[in-house]
Steps between C-alpha positions, in 0.01 A plus 500: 500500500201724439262577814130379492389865523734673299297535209202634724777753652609629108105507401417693809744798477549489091567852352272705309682606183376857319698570167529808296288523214729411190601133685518258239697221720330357796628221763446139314588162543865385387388164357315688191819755473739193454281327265535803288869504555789376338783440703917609383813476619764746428851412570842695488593612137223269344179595377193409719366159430160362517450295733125389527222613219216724560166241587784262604637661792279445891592569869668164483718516227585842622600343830743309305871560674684432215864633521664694299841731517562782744360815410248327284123697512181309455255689408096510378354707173112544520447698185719582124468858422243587279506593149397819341204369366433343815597793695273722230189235543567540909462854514167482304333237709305776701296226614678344739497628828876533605515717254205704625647521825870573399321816289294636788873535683596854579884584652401761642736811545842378331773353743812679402310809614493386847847440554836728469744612210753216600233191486368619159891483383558154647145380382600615133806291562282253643315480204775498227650180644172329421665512130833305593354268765312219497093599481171316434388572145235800521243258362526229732235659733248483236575170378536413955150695541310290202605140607427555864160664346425152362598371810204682675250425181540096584469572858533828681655337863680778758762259697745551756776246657514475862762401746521559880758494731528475864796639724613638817158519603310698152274279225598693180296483221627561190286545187694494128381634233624420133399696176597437170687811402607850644436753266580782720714663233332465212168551612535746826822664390702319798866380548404140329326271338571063531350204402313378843479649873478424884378686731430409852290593784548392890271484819699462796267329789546464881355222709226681751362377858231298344744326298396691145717655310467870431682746255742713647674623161454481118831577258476589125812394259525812318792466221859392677350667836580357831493577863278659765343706262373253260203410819206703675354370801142345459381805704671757321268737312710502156397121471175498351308169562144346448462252799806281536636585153728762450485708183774505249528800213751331242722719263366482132744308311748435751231341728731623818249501856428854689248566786323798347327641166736741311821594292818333651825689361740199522873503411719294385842485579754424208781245592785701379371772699524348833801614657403899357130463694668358770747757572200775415292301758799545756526896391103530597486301815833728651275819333169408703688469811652821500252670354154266548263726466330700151410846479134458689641324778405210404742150550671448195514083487219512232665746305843298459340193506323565183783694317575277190819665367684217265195265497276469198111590611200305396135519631327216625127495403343357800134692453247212571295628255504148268385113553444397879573146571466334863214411759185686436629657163365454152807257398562263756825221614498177394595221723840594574790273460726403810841517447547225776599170454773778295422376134790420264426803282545723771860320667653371184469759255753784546480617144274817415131492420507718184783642194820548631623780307850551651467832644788608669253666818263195444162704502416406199582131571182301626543408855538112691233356662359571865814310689785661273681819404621514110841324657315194590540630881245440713259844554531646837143534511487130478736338730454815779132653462608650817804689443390608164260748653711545796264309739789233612604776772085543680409212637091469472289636768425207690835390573620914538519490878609178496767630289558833699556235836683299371758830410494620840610159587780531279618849653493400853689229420792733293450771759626227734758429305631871419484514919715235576743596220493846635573433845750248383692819273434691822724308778731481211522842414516568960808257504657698241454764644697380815715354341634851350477664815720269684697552218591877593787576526695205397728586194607140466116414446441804227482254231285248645260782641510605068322164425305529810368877334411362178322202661319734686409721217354156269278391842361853518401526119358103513352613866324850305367293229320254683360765782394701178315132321335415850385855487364450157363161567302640850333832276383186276348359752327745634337599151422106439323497905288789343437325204433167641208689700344666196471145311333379795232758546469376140647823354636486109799690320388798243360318200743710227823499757672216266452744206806682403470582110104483451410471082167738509383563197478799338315769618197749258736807573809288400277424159344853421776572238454743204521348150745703380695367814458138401595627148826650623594168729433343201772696234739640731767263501463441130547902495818426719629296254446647181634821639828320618521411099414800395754667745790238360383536137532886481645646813815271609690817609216546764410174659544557805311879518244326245415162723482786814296705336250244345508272827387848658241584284317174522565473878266856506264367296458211714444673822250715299298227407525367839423824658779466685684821346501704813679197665748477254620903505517478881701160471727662225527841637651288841697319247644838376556639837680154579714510196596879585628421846730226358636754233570729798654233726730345208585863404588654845610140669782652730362826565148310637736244724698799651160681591391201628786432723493884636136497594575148683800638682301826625203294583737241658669812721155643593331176639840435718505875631115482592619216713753676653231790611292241686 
């Protein structure tokens, strides 16, 4: 059951949303989508099947659990792809004002000449297995962007659906947005595009003295992001805010939330690439603890955490620069819709709210609604608002020292505990002890006084553990006392300490890139390849010298354009030097070992005769 005031709470703190100029989608109301719709089923090895007619098909109908066989897919199609003459006719229609705003779109500095050699190769692998998997028809965005513009022409309405949740002490407000289509591909050069999108934006609130409730964090879904660093704290100084609504900069095309203006390089991680990234995650984590720091002293985290090696880069155009809609902008929300009684729409349809196109690493599939994954299971985000931006481990303030008490209560009580099993283990281990004593000198015993030893031996490890976790537990302690006074003289933790992997975006040095740069990002790996034909084509009999020599060539050239040359003689001069030392070890094996072993003996001889001298 809804709360009186939980549509006051969601009008009160509603986000302010900026978008990129170029946005031709903005958050809508469902029912209109699904009138637009029609809805298909597709079933194992049969063609999809209509199920319900386009102007036939409402939120009722869609509700509809009818069953069918497992690993059947219902699915939604808002728009046929366009014809060439309608396509042609589109592209003149200067007049309508998507299409003014998707023309005054600039990219910017090109995104393959922000990232490495290795993410250009897997993003040109990337994009070839757009042709063999399943993809949204490059027109479908058009066809998408002029029946939502009709949409707007009968009545131009900003909605959003609203739901909140209360738990373990927080009020979570969660706003969800829905847009007709994600063009990010087509139109912004991203990862994908899909027939229809949610996004989703959360206030988590805290009960204060006077028995209001205040914001104590705000979290931003950004793509398949979860965790501690999806939220800022209401205080924090990234979160920009007008009053009691926080500002949102969404991603053009992809619609994804981040907290400020700018250029987000985002990756995304291939399935069949998992277990490589993994194990080069594993390599860089063991790398920045032996050696965490770069070459101006600086802590290396950043500098690992953003190495995208095997991971194909896209930029996220979050600039602000476009339509404004929220309190005390020029667009503002409608009424928005509670999500509470749960409507039918929302629980009984698991099927996907746009063209299923099969794609074997689903981003070109449309997603499910706000309370499912593609599966049909339920979205973390919905059934634990809490753990899905790692807030189910902080309790909120007002119940912190309550919290922090309650804790020390619990240690006391297995400090206790540890004590009595300690001196329990103790008088054991002392009556063993006597017991092997008396047991001096008695041959007859020697077997007995074995078991005894052993015994012994078991008590003292159990006894050294428990010493060693009452230890542990009493340091705790101490640090929670400590902490347990800071929270009362109303102290708070550091605002950013959650933050492990922060997703700035990027910086005007980062973007100040040459065009001849971006040109050379742009053609190298094509280079790569045509040389690696050329190489096969007319050179067999030196492949391998050839593919050395050209990988060489356009390694140079790339450190050039990066000015990174100087770095890159150094690194392969040490890489020389390296190689030379292994030549000499493999070469003179024995001959280094028996050195080795003579200066070790003399040294060995000299340390004990200094001794001696003393």
């Amino acid at each position: 059951m809804s709360h009186p005031d939980d549509l006051a709470l969601l009008r009160r703190f509603e986000p302010i949303i900026r978008y990129t100029r170029g946005e031709w989608f903005f958050p809508m109301d469902v029912e209109r989508y699904v009138q637009m719709c029609s809805l298909w089923v597709k079933q194992p090895n049969r063609y999809p099947m209509r199920i319900a007619a386009r102007g036939d098909l409402t939120l009722a109908k869609l509700a509809d659990q009818r069953p069918f066989p497992m690993g059947a897919v219902r699915y939604l199609k808002f728009v046929n792809p366009l014809s060439i003459t309608e396509m042609a006719a589109l592209q003149l229609q200067k007049r309508l004002s998507f299409e003014h705003d998707a023309e005054s779109f600039d990219s910017g500095p090109g995104r393959l000449a922000r990232v490495g050699y290795s993410s250009r190769l897997i993003d040109a692998l990337f994009s070839l297995s757009l042709l063999a998997r399943g993809r949204v028809p490059g027109d479908t965005a058009l066809a998408a962007a002029r029946a939502y513009h009709h949409l707007l022409e009968e009545e131009e309405r900003y909605t959003y659906y609203g739901r909140v949740v209360r738990r373990f002490g927080w009020t979570v407000l969660q706003y969800w947005f829905f847009y007709a289509f994600n063009n990010w591909r087509s139109g912004f050069y991203g990862a994908n595009d899909h027939e229809s999108d949610w996004e989703m934006v959360c206030v988590y609130l805290s009960e204060c003295e006077d028995g209001r409730s205040h914001p104590v964090w705000v979290a931003y879904a950004s793509h398949d992001a979860h965790g501690d660093d999806l939220r800022r704290h209401w205080d924090d100084p990234e979160l920009e805010r007008v009053g009691d609504h926080p500002v949102v900069y969404s991603g053009a095309g992809s619609h994804a939330s981040h907290f400020q203006p700018g250029e987000y390089l985002t990756e995304l991680e291939l399935p069949f690439l998992h277990p490589v990234t993994r194990f080069v995650d594993r390599l860089q984590g063991l790398w920045q603890r032996v050696w965490p720091y770069d070459n101006n002293g600086n802590n290396g985290e950043a500098r690992w955490s953003s190495f995208s090696l095997f991971r194909v880069p896209f930029v996220d155009y979050a600039r602000g620069d476009g339509r404004v809609i929220g309190p005390g902008a020029e667009h503002s929300w409608a009424a928005p819709e509670l999500l509470e009684p749960l409507p039918a729409w929302v629980s009984h349809y698991r099927g996907l709210w746009g063209l299923y196109t099969r794609d074997p690493l689903s981003g070109e599939d449309a997603p499910a609604g706000p309370m499912y994954n593609r599966d049909g299971a339920v979205r973390r985000a919905w059934y634990d608002p809490l753990g899905w931006a790692g807030l189910d481990k902080a309790p909120p303030p007002h119940q912190r020292l309550m919290q922090v008490e309650s804790r020390q209560s619990d240690l006391r009580a297995a400090k206790a505990r540890l004590q009595a099993q300690i001196e329990e283990k103790s008088y054991e281990l002392t009556g063993l002890g006597v017991e092997m004593d008396a047991m001096q000198g008695n041959p007859h015993l020697a077997q007995t006084r074995k078991a005894v030893l052993h015994r012994a031996a078991d008590v003292t490890a159990e006894l050294n553990a428990l010493k060693a976790e009452l230890a542990a537990k009493e340091t705790l302690a101490e640090s929670l006392g400590r902490y347990a006074a800071r929270v009362a003289r109303g102290e708070r933790d550091p605002l950013r300490g959650h933050i492990r992997r922060p997703h700035q975006p990027t910086t005007h040095a980062e973007l100040r890139l040459n065009r001849f740069a971006e040109a050379w990002a742009a053609i190298s790996i094509g280079l790569l390849m045509i040389g690696f034909v050329l190489i096969v084509l007319f050179a067999r009999q030196y492949l391998f010298w050839g593919l050395g020599l050209l990988l060489t060539v356009l390694i140079f050239i790339e450190a050039g354009v990066r000015s990174n040359l100087t770095r890159l003689i150094s690194s392969f001069t040490g890489g020389l030097a390296i190689l030379a030392a292994l030549v000499l070890i493999f070469e003179f094996f024995w001959q280094i070992v028996i050195g080795i072993v003579l200066i070790s003996g003399g040294y060995v001889m000299w340390e004990n005769l200094r001794e001696l001298r003393r």
